[in-house]
C-alpha positions in Angstrom: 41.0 -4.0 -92.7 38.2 -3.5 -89.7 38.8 -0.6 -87.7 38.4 -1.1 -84.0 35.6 1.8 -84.2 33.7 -0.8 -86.9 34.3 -3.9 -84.8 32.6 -1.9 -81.4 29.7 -0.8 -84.0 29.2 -4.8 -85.6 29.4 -6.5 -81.8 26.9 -3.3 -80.4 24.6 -4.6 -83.4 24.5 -8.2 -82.9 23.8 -7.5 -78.8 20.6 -6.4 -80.2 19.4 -9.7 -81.9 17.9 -11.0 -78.6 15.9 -7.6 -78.5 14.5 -7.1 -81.2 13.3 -11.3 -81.4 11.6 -10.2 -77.9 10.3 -7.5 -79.6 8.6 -9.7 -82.0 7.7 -11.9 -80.1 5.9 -9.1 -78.4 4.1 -7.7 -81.9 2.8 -11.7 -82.5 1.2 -11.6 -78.9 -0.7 -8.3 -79.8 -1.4 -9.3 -83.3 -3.3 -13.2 -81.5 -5.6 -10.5 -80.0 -6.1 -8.1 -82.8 -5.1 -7.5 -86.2 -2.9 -4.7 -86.7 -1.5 -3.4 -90.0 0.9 -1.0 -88.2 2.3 -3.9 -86.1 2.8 -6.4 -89.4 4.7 -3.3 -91.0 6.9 -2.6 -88.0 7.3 -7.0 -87.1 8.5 -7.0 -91.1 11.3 -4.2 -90.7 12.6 -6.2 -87.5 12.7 -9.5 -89.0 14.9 -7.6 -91.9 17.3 -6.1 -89.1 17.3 -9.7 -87.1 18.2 -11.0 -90.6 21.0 -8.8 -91.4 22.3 -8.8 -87.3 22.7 -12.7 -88.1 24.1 -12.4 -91.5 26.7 -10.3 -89.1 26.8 -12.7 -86.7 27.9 -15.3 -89.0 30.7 -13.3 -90.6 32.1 -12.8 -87.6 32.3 -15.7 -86.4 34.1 -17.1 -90.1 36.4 -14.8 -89.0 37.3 -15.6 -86.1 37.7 -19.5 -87.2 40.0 -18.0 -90.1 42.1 -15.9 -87.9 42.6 -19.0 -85.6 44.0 -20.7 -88.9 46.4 -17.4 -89.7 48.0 -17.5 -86.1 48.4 -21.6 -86.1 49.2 -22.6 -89.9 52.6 -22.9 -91.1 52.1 -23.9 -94.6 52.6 -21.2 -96.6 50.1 -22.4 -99.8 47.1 -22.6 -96.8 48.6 -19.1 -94.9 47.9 -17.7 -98.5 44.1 -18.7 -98.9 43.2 -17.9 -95.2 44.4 -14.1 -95.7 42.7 -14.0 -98.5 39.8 -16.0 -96.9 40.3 -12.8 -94.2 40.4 -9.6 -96.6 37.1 -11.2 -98.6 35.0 -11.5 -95.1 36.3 -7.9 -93.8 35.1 -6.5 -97.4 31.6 -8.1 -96.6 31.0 -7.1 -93.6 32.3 -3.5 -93.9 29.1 -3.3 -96.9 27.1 -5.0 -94.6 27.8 -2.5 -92.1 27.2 0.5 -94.7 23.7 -0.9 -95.8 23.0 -1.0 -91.9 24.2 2.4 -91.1 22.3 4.1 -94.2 18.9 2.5 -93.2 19.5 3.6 -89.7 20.2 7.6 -90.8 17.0 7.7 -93.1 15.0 5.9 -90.5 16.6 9.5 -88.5 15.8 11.5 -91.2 12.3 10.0 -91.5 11.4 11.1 -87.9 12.8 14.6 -88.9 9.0 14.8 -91.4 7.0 14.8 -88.3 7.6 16.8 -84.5 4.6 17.6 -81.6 4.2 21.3 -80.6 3.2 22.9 -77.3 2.3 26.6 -77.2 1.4 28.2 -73.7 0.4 31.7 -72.8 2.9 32.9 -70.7 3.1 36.3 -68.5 0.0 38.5 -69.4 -3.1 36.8 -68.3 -6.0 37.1 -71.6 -3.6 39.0 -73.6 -1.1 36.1 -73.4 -3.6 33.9 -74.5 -4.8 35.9 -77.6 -1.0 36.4 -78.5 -0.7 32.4 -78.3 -3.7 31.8 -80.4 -1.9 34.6 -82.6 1.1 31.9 -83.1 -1.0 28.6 -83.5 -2.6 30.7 -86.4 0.8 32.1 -87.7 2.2 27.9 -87.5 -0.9 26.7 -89.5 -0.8 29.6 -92.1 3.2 28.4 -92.6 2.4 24.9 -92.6 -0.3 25.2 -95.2 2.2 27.4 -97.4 5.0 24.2 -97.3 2.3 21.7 -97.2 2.6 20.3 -93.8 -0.3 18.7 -92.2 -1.2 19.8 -88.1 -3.4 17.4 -86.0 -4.9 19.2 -83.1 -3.9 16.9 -80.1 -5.4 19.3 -77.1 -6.5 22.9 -76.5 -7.4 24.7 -73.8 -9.1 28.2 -74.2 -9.7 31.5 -72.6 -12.8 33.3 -72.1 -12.3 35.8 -74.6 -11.4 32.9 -77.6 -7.4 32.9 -76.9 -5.4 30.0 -75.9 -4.1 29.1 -72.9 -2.3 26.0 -73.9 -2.2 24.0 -76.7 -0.6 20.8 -78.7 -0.8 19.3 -81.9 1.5 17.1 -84.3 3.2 18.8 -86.9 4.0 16.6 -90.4 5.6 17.6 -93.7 9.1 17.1 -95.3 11.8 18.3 -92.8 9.4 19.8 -90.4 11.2 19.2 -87.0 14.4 21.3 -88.3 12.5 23.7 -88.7 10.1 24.0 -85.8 12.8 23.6 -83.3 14.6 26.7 -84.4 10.9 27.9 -83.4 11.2 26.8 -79.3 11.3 29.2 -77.2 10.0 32.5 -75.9 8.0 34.5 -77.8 7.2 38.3 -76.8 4.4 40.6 -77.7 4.2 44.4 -77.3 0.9 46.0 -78.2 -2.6 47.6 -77.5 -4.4 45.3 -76.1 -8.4 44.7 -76.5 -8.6 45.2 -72.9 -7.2 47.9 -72.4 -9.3 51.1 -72.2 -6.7 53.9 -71.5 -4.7 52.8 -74.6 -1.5 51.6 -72.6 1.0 49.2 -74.3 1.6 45.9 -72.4 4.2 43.2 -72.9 2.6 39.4 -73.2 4.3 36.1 -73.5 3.7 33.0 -75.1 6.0 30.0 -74.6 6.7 27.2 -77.7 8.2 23.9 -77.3 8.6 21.6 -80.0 9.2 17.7 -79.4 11.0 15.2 -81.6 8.6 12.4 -81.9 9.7 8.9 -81.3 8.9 5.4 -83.0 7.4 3.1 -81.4 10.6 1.4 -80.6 12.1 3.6 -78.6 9.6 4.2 -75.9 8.1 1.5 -74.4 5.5 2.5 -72.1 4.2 -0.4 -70.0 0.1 -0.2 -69.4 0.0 -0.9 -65.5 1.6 2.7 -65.4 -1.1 4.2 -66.9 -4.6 5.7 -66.0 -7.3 6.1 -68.5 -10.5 7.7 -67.8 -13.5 9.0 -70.8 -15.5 11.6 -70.3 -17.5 13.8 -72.9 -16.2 16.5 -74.3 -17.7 19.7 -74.7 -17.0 22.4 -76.7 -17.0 26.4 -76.1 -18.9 27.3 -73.4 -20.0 23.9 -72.7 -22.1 23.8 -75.9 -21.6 21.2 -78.7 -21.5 18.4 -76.0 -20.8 15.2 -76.8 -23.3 12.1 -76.2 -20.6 9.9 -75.6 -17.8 9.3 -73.6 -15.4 10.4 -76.7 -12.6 12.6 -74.9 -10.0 10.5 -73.0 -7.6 11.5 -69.6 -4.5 9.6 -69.6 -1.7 10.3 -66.6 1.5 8.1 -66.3 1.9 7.2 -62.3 5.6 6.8 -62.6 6.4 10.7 -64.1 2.7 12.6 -63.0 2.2 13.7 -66.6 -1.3 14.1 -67.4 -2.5 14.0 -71.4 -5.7 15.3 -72.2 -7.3 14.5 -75.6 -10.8 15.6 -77.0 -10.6 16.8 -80.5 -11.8 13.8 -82.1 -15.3 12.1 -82.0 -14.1 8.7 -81.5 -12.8 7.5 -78.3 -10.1 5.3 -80.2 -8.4 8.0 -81.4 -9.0 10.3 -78.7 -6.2 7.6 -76.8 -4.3 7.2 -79.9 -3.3 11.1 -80.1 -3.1 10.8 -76.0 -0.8 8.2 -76.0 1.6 9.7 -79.0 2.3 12.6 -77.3 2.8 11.3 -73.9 5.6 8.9 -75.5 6.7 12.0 -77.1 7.2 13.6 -73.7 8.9 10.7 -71.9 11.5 10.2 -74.9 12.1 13.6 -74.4 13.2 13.4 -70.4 15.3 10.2 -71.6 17.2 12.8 -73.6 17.3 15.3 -71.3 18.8 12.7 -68.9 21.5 11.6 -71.3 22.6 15.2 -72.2 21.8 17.6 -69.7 19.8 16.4 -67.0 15.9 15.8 -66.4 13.6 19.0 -67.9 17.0 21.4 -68.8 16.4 20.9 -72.4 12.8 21.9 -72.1 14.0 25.1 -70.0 16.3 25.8 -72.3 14.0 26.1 -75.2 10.8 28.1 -73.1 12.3 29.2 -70.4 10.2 30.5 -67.2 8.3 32.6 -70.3 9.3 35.6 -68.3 9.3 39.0 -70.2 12.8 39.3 -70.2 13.7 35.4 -71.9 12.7 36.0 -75.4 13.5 34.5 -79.0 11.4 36.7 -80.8 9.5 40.2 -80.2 6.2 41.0 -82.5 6.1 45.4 -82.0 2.3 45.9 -83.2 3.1 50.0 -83.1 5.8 49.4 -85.4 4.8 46.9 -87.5 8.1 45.3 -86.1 9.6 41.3 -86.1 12.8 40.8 -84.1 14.4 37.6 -84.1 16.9 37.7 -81.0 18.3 34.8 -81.9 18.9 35.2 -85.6 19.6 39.1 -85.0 17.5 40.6 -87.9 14.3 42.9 -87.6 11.9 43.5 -90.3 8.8 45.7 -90.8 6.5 43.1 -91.9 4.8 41.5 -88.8 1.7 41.6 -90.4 3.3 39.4 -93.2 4.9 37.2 -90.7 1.7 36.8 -88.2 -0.3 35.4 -91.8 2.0 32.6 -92.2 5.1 34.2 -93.9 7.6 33.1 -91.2 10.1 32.3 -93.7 10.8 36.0 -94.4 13.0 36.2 -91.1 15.3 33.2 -91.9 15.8 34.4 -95.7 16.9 37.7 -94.5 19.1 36.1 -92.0 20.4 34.0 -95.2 20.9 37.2 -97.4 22.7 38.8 -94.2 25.2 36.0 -93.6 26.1 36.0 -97.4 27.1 39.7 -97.7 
């Protein structure tokens, strides 16, 4: 027999044949303009769900005609067939809602393989920015070692090579797991180059990680949005472009301003631009639904004051703390060249004595 908690999940499903038909209906406008294989990929998974809402539909609604039949028929013979009629539909739609549920969680777990990453100097001025450039290096060294692919989105440097701010998309099995154990605060106590009379100073770096939505959860409609090109340039204004490559895009409703200008064409300058901003607005929805707008975000980087941290790299000590986890090693110089996985296999070996 259906639980009530089933029946709320089936009706919640077939509310969202209507939808999705708009939804395709939207995909065969774009697709009259121009030819998309992405769009024909994503229109065919729709149709499948559509299909499956309305197989759905229909079982419902055979059950409803049967249970009409079980309150009104006296005849025992009939009464008979008609519960059996009744058990036989609940059996199909109870796998029909199974198959549905299971494509739902690994279409969850597929958007686990791939997250966006911010990384922002914090409190320290250039040494802040050498220490963030210190972690972008640290995330690609790891990334390389699990075989996980980075796409440079934007960066934006400091005079002496660090980096003040920068995002790219992380992707590789199970990647947003583990990068958002990485958000945070991120402290650095050393030497710096700058510093002539040998005094240590304490620098920040702040990292948020974003889950990345599909398509089909943001919708993100273009009279909100400003584009503007403009050449990019790279260090020192040297290596400028001849074209109008790099591309500005800021979305009037929220103020948020994408900048993207590490690839040579224009079309995928706006491509990158675009999938992070939907990255950012799908994370203020959730922020709304579970703790308000830009709490989530604070939670995870704080104000990247000196006292917030997550982790603490000691250069005179050769010193990794993770605050969070609560173990310290000796190996920072291990950890900095991509071994980041030291620190949560010692927390494991910890946790099982």
């Amino acid at each position: 027999m259906l639980t009530p908690e089933n029946l709320q999940k089936i009706k919640s499903f077939i509310q969202k044949i209507g939808e999705l038909k708009n939804e395709i209906s939207q995909i065969d406008e774009k697709l009259t303009q121009e030819f998309d294989a992405s769009l024909l990929e994503k229109r065919g998974k729709i149709e499948e769900k559509v299909e499956k809402f309305e197989q759905m539909k229909k079982l419902v609604n055979d059950l409803q005609e049967v249970e009409d039949i079980i309150s009104s028929e006296s005849d025992p013979e009939i009464l008979a067939l008609a519960l059996e009629e009744k058990k036989s539909i609940e059996r199909n739609l109870e796998k029909l809602l199974s198959e549905i549920e299971e494509e739902e969680e690994s279409g969850r777990k597929a958007k686990r393989n791939t997250c966006i990453v911010e990384i922002r100097a914090g409190v320290g001025g250039e040494e802040a920015a050498l220490f963030a450039a210190d972690l972008f290096r640290m995330y690609s060294k790891f990334a390389e070692k699990m075989g996980w692919k980075i796409k440079l989105i934007y960066e934006r440097k400091s005079d002496l090579g660090g980096i003040k701010e920068i995002s790219f998309i992380m992707e590789g099995k199970n990647v947003y797991d583990f990068m958002i154990n990485e958000a945070g605060v991120h402290r650095v106590q050393r030497v710096p180059l700058t510093e002539a009379s040998g005094r240590i100073h304490t620098s920040t770096a702040a990292v948020a990680v974003l889950e990345e939505p599909e398509d089909i959860d943001i919708k993100i409609d273009p009279k909100d949005l400003e584009i503007e090109t403009f050449r990019a340039s790279g260090p020192g204004g040297q290596h400028v472009n001849k074209t109008d490559s790099a591309v500005r895009v800021k979305h009037i409703p929220t103020g948020i301003v994408i900048v993207c200008q590490d690839e040579r064409s224009q079309h995928m300058n706006k491509e990158k631009a675009l999938r992070l901003l939907k990255a950012r607005l799908f994370q203020i929805e959730k922020e709304k639904l579970e703790r308000g707008i830009l709490e989530k975000k604070k939670q995870q980087i704080g104000s990247a004051e000196r006292s917030e941290k997550l982790r603490t790299y000691n250069f005179m000590q050769n010193r990794v703390t993770d605050h969070r986890l609560g173990v310290t090693l000796y190996r920072l110089e291990d950890i900095l060249d991509g071994d980041l996985d030291l620190l949560y296999k010692s927390h494991q070996e910890n946790g099982d004595k």
